[in-house]
N, C-alpha and C positions, 0 to 999 in steps of 0.2 A: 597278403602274402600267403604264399600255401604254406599247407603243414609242412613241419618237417618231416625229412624219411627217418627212419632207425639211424640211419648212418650218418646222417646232419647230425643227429643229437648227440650222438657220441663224441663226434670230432668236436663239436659247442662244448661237451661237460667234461671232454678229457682235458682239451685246457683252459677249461677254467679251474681245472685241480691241479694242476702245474705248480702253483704256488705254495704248495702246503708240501711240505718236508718231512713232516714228522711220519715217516712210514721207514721203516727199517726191518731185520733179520725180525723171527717170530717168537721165537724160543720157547715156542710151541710144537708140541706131537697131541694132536689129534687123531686118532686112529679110530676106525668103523669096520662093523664087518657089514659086509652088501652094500656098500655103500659106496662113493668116488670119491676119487681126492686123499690126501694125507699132508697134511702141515706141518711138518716136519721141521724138529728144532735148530738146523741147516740154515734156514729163514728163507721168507717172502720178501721182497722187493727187487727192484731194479738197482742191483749193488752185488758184490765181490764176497763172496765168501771165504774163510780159511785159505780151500784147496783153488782155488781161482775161479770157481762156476755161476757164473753170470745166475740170478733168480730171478724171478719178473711179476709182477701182477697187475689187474685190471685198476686202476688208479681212473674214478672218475667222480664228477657231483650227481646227484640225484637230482639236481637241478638247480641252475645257477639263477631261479629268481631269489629276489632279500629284500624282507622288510627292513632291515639296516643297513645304514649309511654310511659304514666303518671308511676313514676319508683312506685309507691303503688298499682296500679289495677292489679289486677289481669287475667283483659279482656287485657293486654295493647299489643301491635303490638308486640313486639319481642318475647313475650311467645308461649311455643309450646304446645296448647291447640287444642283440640278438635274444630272445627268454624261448626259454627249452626245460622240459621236464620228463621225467622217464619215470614209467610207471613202476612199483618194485617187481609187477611180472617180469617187465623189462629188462630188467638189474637183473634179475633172476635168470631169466633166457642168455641175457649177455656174458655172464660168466660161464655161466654151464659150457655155451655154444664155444669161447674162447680157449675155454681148459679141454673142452675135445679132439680142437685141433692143435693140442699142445703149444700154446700162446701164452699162455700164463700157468701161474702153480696160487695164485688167489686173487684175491678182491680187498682194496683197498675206498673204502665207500667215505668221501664227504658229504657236504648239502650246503646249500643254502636257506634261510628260514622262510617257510611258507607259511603265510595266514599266523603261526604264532609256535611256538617251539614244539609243545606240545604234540600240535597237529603232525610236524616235522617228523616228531621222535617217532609216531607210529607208522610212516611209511616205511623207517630204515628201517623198524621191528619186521614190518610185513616182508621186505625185503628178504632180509636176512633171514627169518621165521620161512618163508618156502623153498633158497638154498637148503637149510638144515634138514626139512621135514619133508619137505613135496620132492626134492633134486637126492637126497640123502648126501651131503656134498659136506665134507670131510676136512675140505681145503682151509685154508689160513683165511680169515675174516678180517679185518682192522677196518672198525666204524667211529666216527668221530660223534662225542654226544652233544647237543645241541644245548650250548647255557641258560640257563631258566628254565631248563625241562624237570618235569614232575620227579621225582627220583624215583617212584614206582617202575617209572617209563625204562629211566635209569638203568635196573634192575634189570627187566626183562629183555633190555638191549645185549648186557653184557651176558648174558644166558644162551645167547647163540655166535657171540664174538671171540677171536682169538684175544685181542688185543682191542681196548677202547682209547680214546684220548679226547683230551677236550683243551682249547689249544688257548692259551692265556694272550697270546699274541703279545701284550705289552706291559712292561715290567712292575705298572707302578700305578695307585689311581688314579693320579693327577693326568696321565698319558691316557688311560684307558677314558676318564671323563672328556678331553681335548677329542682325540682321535675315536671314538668308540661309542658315542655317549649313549646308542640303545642299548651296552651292555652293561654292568654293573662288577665288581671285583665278586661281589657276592652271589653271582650266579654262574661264575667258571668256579669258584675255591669250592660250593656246598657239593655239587656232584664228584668233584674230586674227590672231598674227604667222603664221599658213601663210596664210590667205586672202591677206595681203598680199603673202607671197612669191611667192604665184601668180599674182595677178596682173600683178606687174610682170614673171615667168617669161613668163608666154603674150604679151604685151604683145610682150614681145621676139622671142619664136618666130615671132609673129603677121607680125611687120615681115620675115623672112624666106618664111613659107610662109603666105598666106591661110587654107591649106586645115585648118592648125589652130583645132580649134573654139574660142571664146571662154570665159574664165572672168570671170564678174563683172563685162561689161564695164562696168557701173555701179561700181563700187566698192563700198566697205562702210563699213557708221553703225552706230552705237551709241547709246544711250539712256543716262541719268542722270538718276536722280530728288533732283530740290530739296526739300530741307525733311524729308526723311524720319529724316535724320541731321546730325550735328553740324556736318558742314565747312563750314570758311569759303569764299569765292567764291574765295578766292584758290586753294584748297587745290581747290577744281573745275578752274578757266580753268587753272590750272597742270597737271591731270592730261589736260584737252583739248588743250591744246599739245602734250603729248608726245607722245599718241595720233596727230593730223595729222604731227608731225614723225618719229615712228620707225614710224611703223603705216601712213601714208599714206590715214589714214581720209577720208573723202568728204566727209563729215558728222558731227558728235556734238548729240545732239538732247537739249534741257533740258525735265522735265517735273515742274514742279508735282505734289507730295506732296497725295494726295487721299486723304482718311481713308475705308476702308472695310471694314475691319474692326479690333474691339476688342481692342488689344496691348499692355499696359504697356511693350513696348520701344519702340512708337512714342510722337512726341509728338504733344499734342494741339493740335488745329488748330481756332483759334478763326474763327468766321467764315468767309470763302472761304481757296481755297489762294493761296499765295502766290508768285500771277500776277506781282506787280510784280519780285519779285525773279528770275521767270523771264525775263521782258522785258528786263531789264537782262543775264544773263549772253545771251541770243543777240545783245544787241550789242556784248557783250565780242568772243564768239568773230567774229561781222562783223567788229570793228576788227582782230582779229588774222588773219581768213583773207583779209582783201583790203585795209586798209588800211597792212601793216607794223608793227602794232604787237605789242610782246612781251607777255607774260604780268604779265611784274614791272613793265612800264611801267603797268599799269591798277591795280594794286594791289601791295601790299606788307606786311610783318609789322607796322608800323607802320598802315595800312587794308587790312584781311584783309577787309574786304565791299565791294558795289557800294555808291552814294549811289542810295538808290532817289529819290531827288527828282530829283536829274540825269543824263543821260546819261555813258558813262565818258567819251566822247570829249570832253563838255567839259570834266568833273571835272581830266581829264591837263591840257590847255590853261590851266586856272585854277592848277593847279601847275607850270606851266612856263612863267609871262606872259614872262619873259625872251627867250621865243624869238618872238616877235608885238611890232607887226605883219607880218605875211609879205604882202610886194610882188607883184601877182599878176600883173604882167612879166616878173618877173627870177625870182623862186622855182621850185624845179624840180619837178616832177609828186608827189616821196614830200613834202613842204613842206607840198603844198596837198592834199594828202589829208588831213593832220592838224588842218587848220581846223575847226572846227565850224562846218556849213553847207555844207560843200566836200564832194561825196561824189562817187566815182568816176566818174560820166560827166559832173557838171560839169566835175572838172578837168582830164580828157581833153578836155572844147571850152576850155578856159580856152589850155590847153598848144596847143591846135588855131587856136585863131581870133588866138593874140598875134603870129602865126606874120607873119598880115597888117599888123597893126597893133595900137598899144599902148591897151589895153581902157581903158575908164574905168568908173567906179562905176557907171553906168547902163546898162552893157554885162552888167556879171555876173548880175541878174536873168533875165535874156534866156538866158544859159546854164544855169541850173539851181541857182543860188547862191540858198540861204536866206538874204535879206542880215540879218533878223531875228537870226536867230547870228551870223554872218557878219562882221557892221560892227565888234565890237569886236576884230578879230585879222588885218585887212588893210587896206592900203591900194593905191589904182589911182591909176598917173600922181604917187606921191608924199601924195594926199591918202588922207587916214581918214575911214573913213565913217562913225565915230559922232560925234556931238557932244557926247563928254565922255571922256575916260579913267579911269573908274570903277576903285578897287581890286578886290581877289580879292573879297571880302565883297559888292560893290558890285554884282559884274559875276554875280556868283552868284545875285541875288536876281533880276536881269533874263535869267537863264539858265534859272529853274527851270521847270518843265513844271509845269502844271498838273494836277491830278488827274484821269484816267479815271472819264469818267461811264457806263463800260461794263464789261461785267462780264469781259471776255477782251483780254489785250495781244498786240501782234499780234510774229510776229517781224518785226527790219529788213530791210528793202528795199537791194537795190542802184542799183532806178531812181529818177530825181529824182520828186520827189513822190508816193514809191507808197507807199501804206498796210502794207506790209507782206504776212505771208501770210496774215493772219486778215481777211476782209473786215468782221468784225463794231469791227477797234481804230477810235478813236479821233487815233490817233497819225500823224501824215504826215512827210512830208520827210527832208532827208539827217542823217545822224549829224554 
């Protein structure tokens, strides 16, 4: 077979990166003087910002050969794929060349494992080491680190990266020994807990001496695939809490278990993947990274799964009527976040505007309140806004969401009425 051209390898490594999710906004500023580029905290990806502006970047593998077997990958050792690898000059020319013809605003870099982690880690270092230094290239970086790499290697990856991750894939050992067995739990959690230690290290340095360089000032995400294995949501949103609370992760990104290759370890997946149950855990982890809510508050051993018919935020509310209606006068800002219909920048005007005078019903539309949800869990000035107080049973059936007449659920939005990050959902408004 001949070699491949530059442009064989790209279109082989662009999708075989297809599958990896975990790249999002940056929330990063990297600025240079003489230098290209700017990673601006607007964010990097192929995804919807605030103001509606589409962002984009180079999403590719370094090359899809693997010394592992993992039975979900699609790069994995036994398959009989096409093998293609791109030199990090390569990486290096490819970006540059794509960001000059305003095609992207960064690079998004996986791999597959070649010869042994190690060896891996220093091609992405060399990679990204001549962006930074030979290109003076400024732009958003997101490189994933290879598990069982040296944390030296570690180290001096995150030294030229916006944003690193290293992607847990599956929730639990038993799944990861079944599905994964050349990796180990203990060689995705050690480079986690050192990325995390360093960044909060240089963080600190940082506040005393500028002139130390940054590590990671994006933070670091992980990935988790839905459906591939047995756990329940609960036994997920539970291992995501830990990870934000002892790891300081950025992000933990949920992805739909898509069948692509034939593995009696995996199951079999009728129909499409199973989008709705993805949908539902990104607004788990929403309610728990900006709403206050715990892990065991969404679910329990008693409902170890999401309600894919309803949101959790209202699910919790329907098991907790005793605490509504919440007075949107007097209630204090963690109150009305738990409303369903109430999402974070209404209740910041709600807390903002009572300031002046006290809101009535016809006021809360105006701020951003879905009164649709809304009306059966508050009251303004003393009155409630629905005209009837329906039981749990009652108040469930005018709660449920409709079925998706599209083929892709979006994740939740922070702003009042934003579709999320998929501009293909269906799905609007606050949790």
């Amino acid at each position: 077979m001949a070699e491949p051209t530059l442009a064989e390898k790209l279109e082989i490594l662009a999708d075989g990166a297809k599958y990896d999710v975990s790249c999002a906004s940056s929330g990063s500023s990297r600025k240079g003087k003489g230098g290209i580029g700017n990673a601006a905290q607007c964010g990097i990806c192929h995804s919807w910002t605030a103001d509606g502006r589409c962002v984009s970047l180079l999403k590719i593998l370094l090359t899809n050969v693997c010394i592992y077997d993992c039975a979900y990958c699609v790069n994995r050792r036994s398959n009989d794929i096409r093998r293609v690898m791109l030199t990090p000059a390569e990486v290096a020319e490819l970006t540059i060349g794509f960001y000059r013809r305003n095609a992207i605003e960064g690079l998004f870099l996986s791999t597959g494992v070649i010869r042994n982690p190690d060896y891996t880690m220093e091609l992405l270092i060399e990679a990204t080491r001549q962006l930074r230094e030979e290109y003076r290239f400024n732009g958003y970086i997101h490189v994933k680190v290879v598990p069982g790499a040296d944390l030296a290697l570690v180290e001096r990856l995150g030294r030229h990266a916006d944003r690193v991750s290293i992607n847990m894939e599956l929730p639990s050992r038993e799944s990861l020994a079944l599905l994964a067995p050349d990796k180990s739990r203990e060689s995705i959690v050690g480079p986690m807990k050192r990325v995390g230690e360093l960044i909060v290290q240089t963080r600190e340095e940082r506040k005393v001496s500028r002139k130390m360089p940054p590590f990671a000032p994006a933070g670091q995400s992980t990935q988790l695939i839905v459906g591939a294995s047995g756990e329940t949501d609960l036994q997920i949103i539970s291992l995501a809490a830990g990870l934000y609370g002892r790891l300081s992760l950025k992000r933990v990104y949920y992805s739909a278990f898509i069948s692509v290759n034939r593995d009696e370890r995996l199951p079999a997946v009728v129909g499409t993947p199973p989008l709705a149950r993805e949908h539902r855990l990104y607004q788990a982890d929403w309610l728990m990274r900006y709403y206050g809510f715990a892990a065991g508050e969404l679910l329990d051993e008693e409902r170890p799964n999401l309600d894919l018919s309803l949101d959790p935020k209202a699910g919790w509310a329907l098991r907790n009527l005793h605490l509504f209606p919440v007075e949107v006068n007097r209630a204090d800002y963690e109150a009305l976040l738990r409303v369903p219909g109430i999402g974070v920048r209404s209740a910041q005007r709600i807390v903002l505007a009572r300031r002046g005078s006290h809101l009535s019903l016809d006021d809360l539309p105006r701020l951003g309140v879905v009164m649709k949800r809304a009306r059966y869990f508050i009251t303004a000035r003393g009155r409630f806004a629905a005209d009837l107080t329906p039981d749990a049973a009652g108040l469930r059936l005018r709660l449920t969401e409709k079925p998706l007449r599209r083929e892709r659920w979006s994740q939740p939005s922070l702003f009042d009425g934003g579709a999320g990050m998929d501009i293909r959902s269906t799905i609007t408004g606050e949790l």
